[in-house]
MDTraj code that builds the backbone (N, CA, C; nanometers):
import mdtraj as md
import numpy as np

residues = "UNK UNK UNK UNK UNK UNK UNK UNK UNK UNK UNK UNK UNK UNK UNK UNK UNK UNK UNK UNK UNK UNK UNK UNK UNK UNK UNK UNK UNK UNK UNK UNK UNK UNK UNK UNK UNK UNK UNK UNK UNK UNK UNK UNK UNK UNK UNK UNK UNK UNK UNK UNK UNK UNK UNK UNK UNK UNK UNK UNK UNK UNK UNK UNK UNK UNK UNK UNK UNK UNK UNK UNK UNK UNK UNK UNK UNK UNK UNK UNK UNK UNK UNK UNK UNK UNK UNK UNK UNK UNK UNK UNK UNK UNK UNK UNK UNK UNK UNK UNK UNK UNK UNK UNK UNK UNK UNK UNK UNK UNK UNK UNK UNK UNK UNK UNK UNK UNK UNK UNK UNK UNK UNK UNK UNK UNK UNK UNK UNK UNK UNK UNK UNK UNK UNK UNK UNK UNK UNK UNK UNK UNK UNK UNK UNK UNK UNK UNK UNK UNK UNK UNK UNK UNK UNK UNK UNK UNK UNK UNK UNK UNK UNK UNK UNK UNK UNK UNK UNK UNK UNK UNK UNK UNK UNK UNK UNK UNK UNK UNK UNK UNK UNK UNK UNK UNK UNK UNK UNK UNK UNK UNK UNK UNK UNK UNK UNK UNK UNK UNK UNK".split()
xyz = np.array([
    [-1.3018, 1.4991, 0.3984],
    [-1.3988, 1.4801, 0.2919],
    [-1.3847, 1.5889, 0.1854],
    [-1.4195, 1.5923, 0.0763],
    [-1.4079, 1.6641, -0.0326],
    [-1.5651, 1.7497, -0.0354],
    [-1.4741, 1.8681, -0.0038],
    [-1.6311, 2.0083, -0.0015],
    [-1.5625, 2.0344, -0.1700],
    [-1.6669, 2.1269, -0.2052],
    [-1.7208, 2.2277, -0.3441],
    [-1.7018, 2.3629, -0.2605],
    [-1.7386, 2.3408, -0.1210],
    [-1.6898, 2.4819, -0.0858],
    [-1.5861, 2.5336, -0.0319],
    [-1.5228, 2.4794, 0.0259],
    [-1.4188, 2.4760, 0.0917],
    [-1.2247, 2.4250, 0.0691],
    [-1.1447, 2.4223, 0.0477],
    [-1.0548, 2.4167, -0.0022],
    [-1.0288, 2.2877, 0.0873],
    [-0.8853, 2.2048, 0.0315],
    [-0.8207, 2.0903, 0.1245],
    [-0.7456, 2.1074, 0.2167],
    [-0.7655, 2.0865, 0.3390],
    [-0.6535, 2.1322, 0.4134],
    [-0.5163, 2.0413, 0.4227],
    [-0.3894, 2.1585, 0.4134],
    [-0.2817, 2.0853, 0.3958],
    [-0.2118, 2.0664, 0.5426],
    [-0.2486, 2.1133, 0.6199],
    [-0.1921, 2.1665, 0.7642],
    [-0.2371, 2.0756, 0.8691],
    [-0.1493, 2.0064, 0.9787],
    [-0.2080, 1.9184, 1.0436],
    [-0.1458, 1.9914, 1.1791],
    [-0.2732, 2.0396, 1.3098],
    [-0.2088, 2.0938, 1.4195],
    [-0.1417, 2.0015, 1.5317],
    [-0.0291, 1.9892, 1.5863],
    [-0.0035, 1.9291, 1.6615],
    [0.1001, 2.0132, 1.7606],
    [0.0252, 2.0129, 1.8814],
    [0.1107, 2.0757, 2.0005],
    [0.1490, 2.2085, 1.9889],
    [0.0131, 2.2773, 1.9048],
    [0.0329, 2.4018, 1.8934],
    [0.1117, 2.4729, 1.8132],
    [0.1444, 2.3525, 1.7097],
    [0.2104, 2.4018, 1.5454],
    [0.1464, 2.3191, 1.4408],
    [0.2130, 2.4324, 1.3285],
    [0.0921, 2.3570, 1.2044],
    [0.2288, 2.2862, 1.1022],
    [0.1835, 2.1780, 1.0628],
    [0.3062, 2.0978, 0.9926],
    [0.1980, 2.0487, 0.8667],
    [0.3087, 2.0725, 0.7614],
    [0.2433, 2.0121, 0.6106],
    [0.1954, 1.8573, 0.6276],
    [0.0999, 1.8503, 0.5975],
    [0.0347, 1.6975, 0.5704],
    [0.0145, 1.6694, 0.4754],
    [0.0748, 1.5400, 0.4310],
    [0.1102, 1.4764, 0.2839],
    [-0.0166, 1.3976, 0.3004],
    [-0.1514, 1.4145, 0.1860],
    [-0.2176, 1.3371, 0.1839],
    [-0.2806, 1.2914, 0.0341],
    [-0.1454, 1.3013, -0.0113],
    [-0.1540, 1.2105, -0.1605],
    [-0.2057, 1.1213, -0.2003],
    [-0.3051, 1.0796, -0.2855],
    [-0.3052, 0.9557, -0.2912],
    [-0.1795, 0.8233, -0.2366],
    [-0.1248, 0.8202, -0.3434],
    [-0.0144, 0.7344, -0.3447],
    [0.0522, 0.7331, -0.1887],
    [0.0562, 0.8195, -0.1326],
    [0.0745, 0.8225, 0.0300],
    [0.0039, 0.7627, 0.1041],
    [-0.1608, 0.7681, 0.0319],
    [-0.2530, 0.7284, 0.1144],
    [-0.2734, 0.5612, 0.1329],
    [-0.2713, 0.4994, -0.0234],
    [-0.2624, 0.3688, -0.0699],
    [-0.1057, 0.2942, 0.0171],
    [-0.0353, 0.3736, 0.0426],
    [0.1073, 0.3050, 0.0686],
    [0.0405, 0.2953, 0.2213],
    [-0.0080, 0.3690, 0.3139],
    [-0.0509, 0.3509, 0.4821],
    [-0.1317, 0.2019, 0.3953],
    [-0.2609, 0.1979, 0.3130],
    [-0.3338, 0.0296, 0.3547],
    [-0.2598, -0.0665, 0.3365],
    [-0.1193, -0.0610, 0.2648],
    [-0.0059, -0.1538, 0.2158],
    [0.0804, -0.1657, 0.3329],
    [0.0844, -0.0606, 0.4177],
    [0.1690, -0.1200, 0.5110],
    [0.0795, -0.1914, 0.6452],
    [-0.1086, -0.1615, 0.6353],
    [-0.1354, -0.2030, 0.7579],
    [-0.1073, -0.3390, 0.7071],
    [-0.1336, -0.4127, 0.6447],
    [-0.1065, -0.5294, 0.5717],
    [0.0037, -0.6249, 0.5613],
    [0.0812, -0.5349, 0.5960],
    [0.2269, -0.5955, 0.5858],
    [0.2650, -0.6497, 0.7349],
    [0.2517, -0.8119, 0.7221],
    [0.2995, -0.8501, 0.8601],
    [0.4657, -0.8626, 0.8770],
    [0.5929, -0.8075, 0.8083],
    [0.7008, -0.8179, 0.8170],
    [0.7412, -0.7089, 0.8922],
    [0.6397, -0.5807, 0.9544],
    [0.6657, -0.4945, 0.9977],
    [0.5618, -0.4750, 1.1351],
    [0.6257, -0.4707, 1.2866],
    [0.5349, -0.4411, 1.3546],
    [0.4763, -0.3353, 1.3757],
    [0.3692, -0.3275, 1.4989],
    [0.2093, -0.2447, 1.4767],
    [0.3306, -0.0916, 1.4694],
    [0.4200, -0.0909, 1.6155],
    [0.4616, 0.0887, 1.6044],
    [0.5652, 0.0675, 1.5257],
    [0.6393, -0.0131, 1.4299],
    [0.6980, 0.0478, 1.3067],
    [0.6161, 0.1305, 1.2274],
    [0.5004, 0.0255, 1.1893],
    [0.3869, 0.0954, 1.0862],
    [0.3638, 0.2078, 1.1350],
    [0.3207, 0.2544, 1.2579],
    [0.2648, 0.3868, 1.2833],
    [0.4273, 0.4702, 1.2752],
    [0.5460, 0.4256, 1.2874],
    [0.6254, 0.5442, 1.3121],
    [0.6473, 0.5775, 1.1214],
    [0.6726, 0.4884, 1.0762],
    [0.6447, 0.4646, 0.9416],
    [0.5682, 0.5926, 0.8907],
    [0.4142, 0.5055, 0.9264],
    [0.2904, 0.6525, 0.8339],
    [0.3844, 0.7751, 0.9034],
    [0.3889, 0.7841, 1.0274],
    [0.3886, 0.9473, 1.0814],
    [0.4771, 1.0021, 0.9544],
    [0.5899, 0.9556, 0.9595],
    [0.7282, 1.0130, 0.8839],
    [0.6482, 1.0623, 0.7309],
    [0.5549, 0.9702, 0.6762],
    [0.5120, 0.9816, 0.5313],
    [0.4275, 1.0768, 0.5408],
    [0.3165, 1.1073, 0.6486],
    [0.1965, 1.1915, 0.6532],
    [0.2747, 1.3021, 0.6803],
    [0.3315, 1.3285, 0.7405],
    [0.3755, 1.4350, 0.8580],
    [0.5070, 1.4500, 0.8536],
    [0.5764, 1.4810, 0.7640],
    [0.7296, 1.4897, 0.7227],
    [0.7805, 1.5919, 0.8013],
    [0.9340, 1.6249, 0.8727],
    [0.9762, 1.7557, 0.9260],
    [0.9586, 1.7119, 1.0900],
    [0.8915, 1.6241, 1.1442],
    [0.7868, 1.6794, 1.2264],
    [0.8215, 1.5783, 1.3698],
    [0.8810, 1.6447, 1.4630],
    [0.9535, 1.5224, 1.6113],
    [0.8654, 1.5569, 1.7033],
    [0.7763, 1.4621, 1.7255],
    [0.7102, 1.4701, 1.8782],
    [0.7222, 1.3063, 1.9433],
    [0.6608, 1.2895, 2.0711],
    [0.6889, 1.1770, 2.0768],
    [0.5651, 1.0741, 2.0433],
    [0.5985, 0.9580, 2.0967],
    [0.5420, 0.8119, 2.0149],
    [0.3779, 0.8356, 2.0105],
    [0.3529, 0.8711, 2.1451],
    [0.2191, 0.9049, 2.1868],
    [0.1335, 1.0042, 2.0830],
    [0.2052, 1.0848, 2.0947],
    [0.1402, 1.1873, 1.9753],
    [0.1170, 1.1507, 1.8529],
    [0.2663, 1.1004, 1.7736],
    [0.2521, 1.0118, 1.6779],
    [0.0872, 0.8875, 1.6498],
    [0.0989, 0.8218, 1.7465],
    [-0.0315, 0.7408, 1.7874],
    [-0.1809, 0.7967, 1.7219],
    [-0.2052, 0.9218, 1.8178],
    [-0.2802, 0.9554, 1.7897],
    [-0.3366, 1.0502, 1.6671],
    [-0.2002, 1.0989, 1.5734],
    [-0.1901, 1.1700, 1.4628],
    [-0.2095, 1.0755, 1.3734],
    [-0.1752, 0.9565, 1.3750],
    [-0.2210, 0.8592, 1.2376],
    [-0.3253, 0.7846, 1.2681],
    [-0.4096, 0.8411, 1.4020],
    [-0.5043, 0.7515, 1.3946],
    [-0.6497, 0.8338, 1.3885],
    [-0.5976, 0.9448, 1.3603],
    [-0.6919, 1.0829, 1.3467],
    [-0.7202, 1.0557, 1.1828],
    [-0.5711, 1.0537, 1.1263],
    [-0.5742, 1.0848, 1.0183],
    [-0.6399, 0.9622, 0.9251],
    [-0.6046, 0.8101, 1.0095],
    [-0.6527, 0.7032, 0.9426],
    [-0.8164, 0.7085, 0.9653],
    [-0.9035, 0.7767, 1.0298],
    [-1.0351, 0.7386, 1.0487],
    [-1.0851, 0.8525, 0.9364],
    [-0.9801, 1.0054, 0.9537],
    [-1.0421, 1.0694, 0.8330],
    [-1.0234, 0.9957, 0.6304],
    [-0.9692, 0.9404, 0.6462],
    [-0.9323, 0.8610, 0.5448],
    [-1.0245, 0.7743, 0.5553],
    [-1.0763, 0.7008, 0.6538],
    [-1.1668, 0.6173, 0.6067],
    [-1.3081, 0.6361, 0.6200],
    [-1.3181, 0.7990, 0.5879],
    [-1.4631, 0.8731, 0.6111],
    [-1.4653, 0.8741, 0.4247],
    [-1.3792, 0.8368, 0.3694],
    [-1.4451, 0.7925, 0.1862],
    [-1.4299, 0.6541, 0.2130],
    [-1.4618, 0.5745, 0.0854],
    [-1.4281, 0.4369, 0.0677],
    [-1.2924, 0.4397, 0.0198],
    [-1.2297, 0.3090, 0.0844],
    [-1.0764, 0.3018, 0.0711],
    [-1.0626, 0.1548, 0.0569],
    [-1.1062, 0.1134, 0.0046],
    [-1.1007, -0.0453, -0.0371],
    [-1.1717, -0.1375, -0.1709],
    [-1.2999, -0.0828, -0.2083],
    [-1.3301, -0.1684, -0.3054],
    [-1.5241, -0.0686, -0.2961],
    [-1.5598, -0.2077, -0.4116],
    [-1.7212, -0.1900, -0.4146],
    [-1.8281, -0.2873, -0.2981],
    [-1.8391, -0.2560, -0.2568],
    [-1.9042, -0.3603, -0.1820],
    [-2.0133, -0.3906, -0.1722],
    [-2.0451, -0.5386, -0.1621],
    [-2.2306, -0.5795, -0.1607],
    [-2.2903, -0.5122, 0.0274],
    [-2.3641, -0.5933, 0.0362],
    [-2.4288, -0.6033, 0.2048],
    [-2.3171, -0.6800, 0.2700],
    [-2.2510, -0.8148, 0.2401],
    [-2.1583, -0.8344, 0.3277],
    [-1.9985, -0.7877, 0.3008],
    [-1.9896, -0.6571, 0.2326],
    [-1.8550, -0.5868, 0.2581],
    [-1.7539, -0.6351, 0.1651],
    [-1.8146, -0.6984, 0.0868],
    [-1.7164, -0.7921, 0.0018],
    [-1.6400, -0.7000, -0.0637],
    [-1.5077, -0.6968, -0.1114],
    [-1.4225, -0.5904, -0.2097],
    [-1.4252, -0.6993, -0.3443],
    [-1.4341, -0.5794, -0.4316],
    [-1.3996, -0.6826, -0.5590],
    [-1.3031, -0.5987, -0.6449],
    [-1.2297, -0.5261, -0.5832],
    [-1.0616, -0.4261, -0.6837],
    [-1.0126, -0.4486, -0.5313],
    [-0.8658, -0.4022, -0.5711],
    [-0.7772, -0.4092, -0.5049],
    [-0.6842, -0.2591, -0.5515],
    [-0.6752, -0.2132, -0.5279],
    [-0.5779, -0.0600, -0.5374],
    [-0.4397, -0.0944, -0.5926],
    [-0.3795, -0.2105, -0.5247],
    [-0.2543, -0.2140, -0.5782],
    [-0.2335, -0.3872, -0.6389],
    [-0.3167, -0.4192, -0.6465],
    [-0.3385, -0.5839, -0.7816],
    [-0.3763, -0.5364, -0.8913],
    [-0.4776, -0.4198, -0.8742],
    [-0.5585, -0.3510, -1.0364],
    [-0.4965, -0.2324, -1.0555],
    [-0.3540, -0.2415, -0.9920],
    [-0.2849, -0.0968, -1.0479],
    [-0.3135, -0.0557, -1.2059],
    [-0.2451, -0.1348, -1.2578],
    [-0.2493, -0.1348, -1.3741],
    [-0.3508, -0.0905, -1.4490],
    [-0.4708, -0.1586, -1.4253],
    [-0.6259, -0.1652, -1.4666],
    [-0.6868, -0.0045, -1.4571],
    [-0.6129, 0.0174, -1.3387],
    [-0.6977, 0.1880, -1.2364],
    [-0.6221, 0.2398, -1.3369],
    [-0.4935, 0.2850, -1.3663],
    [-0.3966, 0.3728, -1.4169],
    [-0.4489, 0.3909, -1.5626],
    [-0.5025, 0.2609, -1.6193],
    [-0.5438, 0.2683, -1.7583],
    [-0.7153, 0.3240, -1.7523],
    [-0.7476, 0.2794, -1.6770],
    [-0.8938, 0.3705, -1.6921],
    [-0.8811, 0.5380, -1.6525],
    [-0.8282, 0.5457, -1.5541],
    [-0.8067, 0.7486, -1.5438],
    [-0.7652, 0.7995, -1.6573],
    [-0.6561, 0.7218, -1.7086],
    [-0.5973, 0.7516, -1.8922],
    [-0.7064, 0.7423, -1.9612],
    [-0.7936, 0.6547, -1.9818],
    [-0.8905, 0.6469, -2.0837],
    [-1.0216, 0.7661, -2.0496],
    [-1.0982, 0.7739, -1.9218],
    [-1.1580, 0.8115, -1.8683],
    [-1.1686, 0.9669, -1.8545],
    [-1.0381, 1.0495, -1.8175],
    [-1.0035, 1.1808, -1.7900],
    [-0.8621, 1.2222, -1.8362],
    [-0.8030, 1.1691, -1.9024],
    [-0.6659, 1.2188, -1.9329],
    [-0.5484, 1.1889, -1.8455],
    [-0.6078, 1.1546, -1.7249],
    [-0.5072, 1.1731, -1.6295],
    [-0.4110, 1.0347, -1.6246],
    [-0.2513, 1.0933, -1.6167],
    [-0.1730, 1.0239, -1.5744],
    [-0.1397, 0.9610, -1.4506],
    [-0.1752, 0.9007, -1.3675],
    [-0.1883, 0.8645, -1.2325],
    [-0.0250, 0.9073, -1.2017],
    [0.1095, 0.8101, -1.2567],
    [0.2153, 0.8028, -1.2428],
    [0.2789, 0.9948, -1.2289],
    [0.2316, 1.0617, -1.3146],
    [0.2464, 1.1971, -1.3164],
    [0.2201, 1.2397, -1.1683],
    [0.0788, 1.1967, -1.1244],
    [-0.0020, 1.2537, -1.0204],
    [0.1065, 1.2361, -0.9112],
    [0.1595, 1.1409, -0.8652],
    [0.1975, 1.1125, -0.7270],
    [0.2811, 1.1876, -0.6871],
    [0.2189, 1.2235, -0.5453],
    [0.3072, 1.3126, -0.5076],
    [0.1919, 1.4802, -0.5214],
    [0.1287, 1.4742, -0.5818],
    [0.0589, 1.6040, -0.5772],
    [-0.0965, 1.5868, -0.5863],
    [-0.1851, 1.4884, -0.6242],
    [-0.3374, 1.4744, -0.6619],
    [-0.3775, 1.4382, -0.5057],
    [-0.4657, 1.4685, -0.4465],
    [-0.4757, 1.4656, -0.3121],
    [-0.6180, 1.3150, -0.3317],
    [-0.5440, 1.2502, -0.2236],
    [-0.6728, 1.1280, -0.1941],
    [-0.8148, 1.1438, -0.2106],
    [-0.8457, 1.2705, -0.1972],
    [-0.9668, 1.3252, -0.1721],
    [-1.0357, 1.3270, -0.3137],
    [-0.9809, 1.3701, -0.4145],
    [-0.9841, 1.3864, -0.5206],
    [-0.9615, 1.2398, -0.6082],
    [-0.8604, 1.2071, -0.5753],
    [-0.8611, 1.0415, -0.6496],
    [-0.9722, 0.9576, -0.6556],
    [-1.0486, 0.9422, -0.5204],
    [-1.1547, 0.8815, -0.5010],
    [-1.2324, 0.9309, -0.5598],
    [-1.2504, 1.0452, -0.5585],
    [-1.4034, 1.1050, -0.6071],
    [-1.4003, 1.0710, -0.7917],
    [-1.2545, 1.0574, -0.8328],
    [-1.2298, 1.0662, -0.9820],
    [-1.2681, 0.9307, -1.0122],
    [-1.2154, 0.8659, -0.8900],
    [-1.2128, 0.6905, -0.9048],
    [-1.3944, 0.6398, -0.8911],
    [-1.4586, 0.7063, -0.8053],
    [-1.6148, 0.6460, -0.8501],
    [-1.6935, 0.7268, -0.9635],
    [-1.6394, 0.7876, -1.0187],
    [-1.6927, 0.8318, -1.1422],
    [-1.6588, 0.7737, -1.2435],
    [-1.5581, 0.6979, -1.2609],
    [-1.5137, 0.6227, -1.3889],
    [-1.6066, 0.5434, -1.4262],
    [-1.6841, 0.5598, -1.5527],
    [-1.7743, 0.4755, -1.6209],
    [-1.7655, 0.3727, -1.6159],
    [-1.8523, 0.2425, -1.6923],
    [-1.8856, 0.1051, -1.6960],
    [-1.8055, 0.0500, -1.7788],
    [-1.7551, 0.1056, -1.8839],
    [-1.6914, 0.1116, -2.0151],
    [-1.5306, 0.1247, -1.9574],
    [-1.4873, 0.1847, -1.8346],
    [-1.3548, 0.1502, -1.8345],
    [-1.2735, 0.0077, -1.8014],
    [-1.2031, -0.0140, -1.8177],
    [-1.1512, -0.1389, -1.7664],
    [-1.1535, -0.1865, -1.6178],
    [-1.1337, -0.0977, -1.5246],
    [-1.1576, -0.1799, -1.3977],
    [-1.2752, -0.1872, -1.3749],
    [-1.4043, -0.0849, -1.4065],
    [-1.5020, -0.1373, -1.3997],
    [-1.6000, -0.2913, -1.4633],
    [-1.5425, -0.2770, -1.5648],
    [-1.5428, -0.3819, -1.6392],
    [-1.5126, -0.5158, -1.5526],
    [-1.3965, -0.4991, -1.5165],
    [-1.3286, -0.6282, -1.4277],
    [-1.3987, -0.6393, -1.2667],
    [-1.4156, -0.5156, -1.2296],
    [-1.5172, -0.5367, -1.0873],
    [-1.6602, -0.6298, -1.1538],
    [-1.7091, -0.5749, -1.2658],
    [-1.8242, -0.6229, -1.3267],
    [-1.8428, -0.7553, -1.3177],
    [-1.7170, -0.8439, -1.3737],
    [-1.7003, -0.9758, -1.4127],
    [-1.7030, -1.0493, -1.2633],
    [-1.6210, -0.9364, -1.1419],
    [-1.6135, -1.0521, -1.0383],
    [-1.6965, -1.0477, -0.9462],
    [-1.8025, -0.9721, -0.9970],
    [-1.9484, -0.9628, -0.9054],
    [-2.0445, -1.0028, -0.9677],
    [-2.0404, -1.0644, -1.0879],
    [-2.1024, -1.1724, -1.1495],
    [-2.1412, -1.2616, -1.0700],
    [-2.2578, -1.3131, -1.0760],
    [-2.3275, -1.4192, -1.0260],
    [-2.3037, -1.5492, -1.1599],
    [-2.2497, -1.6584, -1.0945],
    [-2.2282, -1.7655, -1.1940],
    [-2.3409, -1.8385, -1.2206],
    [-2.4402, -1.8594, -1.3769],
    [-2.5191, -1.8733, -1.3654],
    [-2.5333, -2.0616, -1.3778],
    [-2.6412, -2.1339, -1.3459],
    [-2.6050, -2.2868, -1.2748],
    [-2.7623, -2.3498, -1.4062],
    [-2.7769, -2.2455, -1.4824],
    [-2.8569, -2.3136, -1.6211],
    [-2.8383, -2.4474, -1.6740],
    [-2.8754, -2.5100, -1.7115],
    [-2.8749, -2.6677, -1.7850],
    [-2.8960, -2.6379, -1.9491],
    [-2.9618, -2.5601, -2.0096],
    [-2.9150, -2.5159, -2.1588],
    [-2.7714, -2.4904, -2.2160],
    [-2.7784, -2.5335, -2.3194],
    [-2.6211, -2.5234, -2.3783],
    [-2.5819, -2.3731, -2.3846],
    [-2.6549, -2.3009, -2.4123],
    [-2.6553, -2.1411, -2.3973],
    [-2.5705, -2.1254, -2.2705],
    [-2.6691, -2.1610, -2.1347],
    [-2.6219, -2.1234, -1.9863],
    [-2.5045, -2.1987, -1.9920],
    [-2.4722, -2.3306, -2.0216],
    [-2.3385, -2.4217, -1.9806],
    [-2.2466, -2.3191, -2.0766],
    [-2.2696, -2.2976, -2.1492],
    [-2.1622, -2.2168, -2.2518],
    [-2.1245, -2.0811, -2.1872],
    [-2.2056, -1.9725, -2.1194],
    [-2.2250, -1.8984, -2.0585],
    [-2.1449, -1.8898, -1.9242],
    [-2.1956, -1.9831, -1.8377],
    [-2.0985, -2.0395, -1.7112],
    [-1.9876, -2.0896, -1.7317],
    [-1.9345, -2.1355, -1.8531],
    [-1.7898, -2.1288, -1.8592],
    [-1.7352, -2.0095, -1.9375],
    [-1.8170, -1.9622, -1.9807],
    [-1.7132, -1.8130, -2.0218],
    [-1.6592, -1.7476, -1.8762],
    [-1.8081, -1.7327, -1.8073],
    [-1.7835, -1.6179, -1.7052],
    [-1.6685, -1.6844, -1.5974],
    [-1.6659, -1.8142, -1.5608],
    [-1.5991, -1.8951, -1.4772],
    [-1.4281, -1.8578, -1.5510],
    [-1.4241, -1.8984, -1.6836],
    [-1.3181, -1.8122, -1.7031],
    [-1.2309, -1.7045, -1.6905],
    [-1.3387, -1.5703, -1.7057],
    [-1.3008, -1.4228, -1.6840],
    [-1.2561, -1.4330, -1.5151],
    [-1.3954, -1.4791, -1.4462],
    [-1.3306, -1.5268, -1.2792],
    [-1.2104, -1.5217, -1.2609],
    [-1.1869, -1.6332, -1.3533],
    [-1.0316, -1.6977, -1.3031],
    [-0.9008, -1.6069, -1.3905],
    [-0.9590, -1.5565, -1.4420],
    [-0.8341, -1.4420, -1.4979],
    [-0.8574, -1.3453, -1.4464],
    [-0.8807, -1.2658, -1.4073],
    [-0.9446, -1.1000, -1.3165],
    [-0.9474, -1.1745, -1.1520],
    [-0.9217, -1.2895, -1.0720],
    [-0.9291, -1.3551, -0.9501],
    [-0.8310, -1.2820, -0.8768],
    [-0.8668, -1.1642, -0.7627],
    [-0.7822, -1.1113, -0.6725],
    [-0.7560, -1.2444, -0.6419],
    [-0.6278, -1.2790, -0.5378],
    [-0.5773, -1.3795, -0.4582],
    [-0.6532, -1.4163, -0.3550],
    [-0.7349, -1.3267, -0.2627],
    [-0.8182, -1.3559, -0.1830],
    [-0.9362, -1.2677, -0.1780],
    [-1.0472, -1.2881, -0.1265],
    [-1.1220, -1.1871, -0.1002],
    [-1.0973, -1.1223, 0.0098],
    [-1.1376, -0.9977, 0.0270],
    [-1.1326, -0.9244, 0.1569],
    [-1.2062, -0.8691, 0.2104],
    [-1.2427, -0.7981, 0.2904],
    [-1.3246, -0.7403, 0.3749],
    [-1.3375, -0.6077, 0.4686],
    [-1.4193, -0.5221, 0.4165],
    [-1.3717, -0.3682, 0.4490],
    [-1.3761, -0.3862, 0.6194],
    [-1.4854, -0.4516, 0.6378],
    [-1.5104, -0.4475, 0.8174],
    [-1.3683, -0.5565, 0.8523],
    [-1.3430, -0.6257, 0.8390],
    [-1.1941, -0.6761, 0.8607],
    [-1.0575, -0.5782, 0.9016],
    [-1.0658, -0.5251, 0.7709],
    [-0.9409, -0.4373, 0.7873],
    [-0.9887, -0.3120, 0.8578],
    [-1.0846, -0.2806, 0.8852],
    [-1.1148, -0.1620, 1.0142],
    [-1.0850, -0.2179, 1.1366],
    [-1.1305, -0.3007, 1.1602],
    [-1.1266, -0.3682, 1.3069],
    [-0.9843, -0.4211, 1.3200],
    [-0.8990, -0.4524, 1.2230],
    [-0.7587, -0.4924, 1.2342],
    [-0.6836, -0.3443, 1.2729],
    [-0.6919, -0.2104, 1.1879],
    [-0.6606, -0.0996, 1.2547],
    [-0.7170, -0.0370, 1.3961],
    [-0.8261, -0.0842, 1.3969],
    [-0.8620, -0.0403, 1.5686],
    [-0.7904, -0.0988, 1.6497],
    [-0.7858, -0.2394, 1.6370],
    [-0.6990, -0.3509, 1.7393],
    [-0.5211, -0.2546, 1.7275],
    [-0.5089, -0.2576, 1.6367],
    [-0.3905, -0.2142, 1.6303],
    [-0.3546, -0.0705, 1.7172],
    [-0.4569, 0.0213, 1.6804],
    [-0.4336, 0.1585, 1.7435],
    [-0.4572, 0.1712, 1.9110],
    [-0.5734, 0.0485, 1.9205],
    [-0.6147, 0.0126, 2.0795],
    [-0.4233, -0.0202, 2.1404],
    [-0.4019, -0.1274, 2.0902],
    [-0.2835, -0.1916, 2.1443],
    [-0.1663, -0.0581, 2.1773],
    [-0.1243, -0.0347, 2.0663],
    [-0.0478, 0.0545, 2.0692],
    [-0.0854, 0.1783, 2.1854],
    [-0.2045, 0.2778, 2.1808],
    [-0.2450, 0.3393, 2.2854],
    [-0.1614, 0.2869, 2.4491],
    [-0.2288, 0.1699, 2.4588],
    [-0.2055, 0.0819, 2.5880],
    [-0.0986, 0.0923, 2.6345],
    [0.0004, 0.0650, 2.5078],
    [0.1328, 0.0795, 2.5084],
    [0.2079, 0.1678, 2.5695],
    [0.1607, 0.2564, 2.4979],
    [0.2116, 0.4032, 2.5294],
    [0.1916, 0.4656, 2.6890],
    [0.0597, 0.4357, 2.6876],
    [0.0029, 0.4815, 2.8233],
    [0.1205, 0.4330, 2.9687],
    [0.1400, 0.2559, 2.9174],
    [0.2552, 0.1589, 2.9713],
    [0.3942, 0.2267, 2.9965],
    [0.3860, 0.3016, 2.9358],
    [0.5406, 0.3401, 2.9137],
    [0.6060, 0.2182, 2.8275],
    [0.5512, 0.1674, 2.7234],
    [0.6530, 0.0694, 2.6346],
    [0.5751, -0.0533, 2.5818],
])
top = md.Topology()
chain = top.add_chain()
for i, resn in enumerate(residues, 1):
    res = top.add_residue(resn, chain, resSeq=i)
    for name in ("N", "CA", "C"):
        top.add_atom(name, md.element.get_by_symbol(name[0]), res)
traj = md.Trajectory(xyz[None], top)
């Protein structure tokens, strides 16, 4: 989590040594892109993150296991997915509204996202990322797709409900998603794998 008092830690202990931990944004966004990715199985993905989080760094599978799954719950002690109502709904996408995000930090704070990677720490992205005003563009576009479509019978409202039905359909992630979804898809995943390990294989 991001203290005011306290500095970020870069150091991750394992087995009684301290190894640099990459927790870049862009590092961070690439782990929810790969839980996602069904062309790759559960311990590719985890041998995968380890190598990206934890560069330099040979222990075995087991350890691995439990190092990205330390690191994935501290990651998901901010929000890492979207805005959400009561039922969890996301309405951005990190890497569909690339574009959208990159142009609001530009408009918003100066910042070059593309510059950043590789050095702006997750911790910090987020915190930059819910501060971005109403007035930037992805907010704007979260705005439109958490719109309630209004179902008026005045030419006003019919005129109205097809504007907004429009913006819908231009700003339309591909699917909706679901923050409690993709938690419970990484638990299943980290459960399995554990098991695994424990198995010998």
């Amino acid at each position: 989590m991001l203290s005011l008092k306290q500095p970020l830690d870069d150091k991750i202990r394992i087995n009684g040594r301290d190894y640099f931990l990459d927790l870049s944004f862009d590092n961070v966004l690439r782990w929810y892109e790969l839980i996602d990715d069904d062309s790759i199985n559960e311990m590719g993905k985890i041998l995968l993150a380890f190598e990206m989080f934890i560069p330099e760094c040979e222990v075995d599978v087991d350890t691995q296991i439990k190092a990205i799954q330390a690191i994935s719950k501290y990651i998901a002690g901010e929000p890492n997915d979207g805005q959400e109502t009561s039922d969890q709904t996301q309405y951005y996408s990190f890497s569909k509204d690339a574009e959208y995000i990159y142009a609001s930090f530009l408009q918003e704070y100066g910042i070059d996202l593309i510059d950043q990677q590789g050095v702006m720490r997750w911790e910090k992205f987020i915190a930059l990322f819910k501060g971005l005003r109403d007035n930037t563009k992805i907010n704007q576009i979260i705005g439109i797709r958490a719109t309630d479509v209004p179902n008026g019978s005045s030419e006003y409202e019919k005129a109205e409900r097809e504007r907004i039905l429009q913006l819908k359909s231009a700003y339309a992630l591909d699917s909706e998603q679901n923050r409690q979804e993709q938690e419970t898809r990484m638990d299943h995943m980290f459960d399995t794998l554990v098991n695994m390990a424990r198995k010998g294989g």
